[in-house]
N, C-alpha and C positions, 0 to 999 in steps of 0.2 A: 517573438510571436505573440501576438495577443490573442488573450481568449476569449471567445463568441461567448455570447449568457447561454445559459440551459438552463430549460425548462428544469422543476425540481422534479416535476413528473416521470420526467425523461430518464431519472438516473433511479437505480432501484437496488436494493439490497437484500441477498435471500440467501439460505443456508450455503454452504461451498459443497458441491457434489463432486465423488469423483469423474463423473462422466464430463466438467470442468476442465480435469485436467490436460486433456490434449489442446487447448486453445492458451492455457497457461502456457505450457510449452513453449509451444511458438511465440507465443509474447515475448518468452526469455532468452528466445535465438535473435531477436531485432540486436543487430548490432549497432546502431545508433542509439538505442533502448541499454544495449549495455555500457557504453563509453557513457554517458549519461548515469545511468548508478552507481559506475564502477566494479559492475559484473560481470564473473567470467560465466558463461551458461553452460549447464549441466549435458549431458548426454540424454536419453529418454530412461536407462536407466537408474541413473545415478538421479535424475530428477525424479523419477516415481515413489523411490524408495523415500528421498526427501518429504514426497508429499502424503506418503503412508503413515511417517512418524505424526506430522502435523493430523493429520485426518483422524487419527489413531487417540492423541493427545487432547483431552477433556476440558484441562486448565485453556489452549488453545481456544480463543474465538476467532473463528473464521469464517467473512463471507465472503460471496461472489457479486461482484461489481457486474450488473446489465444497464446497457444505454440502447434504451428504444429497443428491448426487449434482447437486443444480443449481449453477452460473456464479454464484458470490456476487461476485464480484473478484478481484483481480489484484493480486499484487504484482512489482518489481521494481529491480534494483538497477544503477546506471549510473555512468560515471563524469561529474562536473561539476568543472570549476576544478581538474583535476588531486586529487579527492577522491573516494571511492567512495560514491554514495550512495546511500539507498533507500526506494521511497517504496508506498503501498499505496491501492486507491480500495476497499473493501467497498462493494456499493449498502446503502441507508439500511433496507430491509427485513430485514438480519440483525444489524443494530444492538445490542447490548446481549445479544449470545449467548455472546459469548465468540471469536467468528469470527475478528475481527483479531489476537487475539490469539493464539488458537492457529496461525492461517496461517503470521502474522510468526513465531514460536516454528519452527518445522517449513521456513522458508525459511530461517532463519538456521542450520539445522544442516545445511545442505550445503555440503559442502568448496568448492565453490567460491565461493561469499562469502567474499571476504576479507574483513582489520581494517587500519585502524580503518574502520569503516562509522558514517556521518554519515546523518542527518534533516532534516529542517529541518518545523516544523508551526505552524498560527497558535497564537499566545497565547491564545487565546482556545479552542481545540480542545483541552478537557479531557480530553476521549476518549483520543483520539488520542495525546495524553501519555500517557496512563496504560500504553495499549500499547504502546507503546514503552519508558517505564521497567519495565514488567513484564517486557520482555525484555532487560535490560539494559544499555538504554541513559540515560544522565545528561544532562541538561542543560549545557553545555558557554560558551554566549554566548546572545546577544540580537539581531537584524539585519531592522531595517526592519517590527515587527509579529510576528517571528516568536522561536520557539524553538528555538537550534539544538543538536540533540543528538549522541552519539556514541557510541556501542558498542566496545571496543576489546579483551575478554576473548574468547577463544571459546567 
């Protein structure tokens, strides 16, 4: 699939509300969206509870991905294993627009994302690499199925 240009306009980024999260959801039932991550998806309560802690959690930055004013997704970045990482769900309906990429592009230039900032994505999520080395980041190891990448310039 190739991606159409988007306007920078077009893609926008603003705090992550919970009133967000029912459109999250459904993002994470796309089963095509899942086999592509290599996610299993939550129930609605096992997913709220997830997104309680996240909402909840200060060190957490989190926002909300809008394309042409609608809730496309979310990115955000957290610390694991003592590493800062970051991870993004776009739903499967703005796929191949250029969204993730500009979102990630426009979250990584606030000051408060530090470096080095780490990924990790299935081997098999062509996509998803690509966004990520478009803004970027490099391929770094390999760990269990996955690709693990890293950002380390500002």
């Amino acid at each position: 699939m190739r991606e159409s240009s988007t306007r920078t306009e077009d893609v926008l980024l603003r705090d992550l509300a919970e009133d967000d999260l029912p459109v999250f959801f459904e993002h994470q039932r796309n089963p095509v969206a899942n086999r592509m991550a290599d996610f299993l998806p939550r129930n609605w309560d096992a997913f709220v509870a997830h997104w309680t802690k996240i909402l909840a959690d200060e060190t957490v930055i989190k926002k909300t991905v809008l394309f042409d004013g609608r809730v496309a997704g979310n990115v955000v970045s957290f610390e694991q294993e003592c590493e800062r990482e970051v991870g993004y769900w776009i739903g499967r309906e703005y796929w191949g627009k250029g969204v993730a990429t500009e979102a990630l592009s426009q979250f990584l230039a606030h000051a408060e994302v530090r470096r080095p900032l780490h990924a990790a994505v299935a081997k098999h999520n062509v996509g998803s690499i690509r966004v990520l080395e478009k803004c970027g980041f490099a391929v770094v190891g390999e760990e269990e199925g996955e690709y693990v990448l890293r950002l380390t310039a500002d």
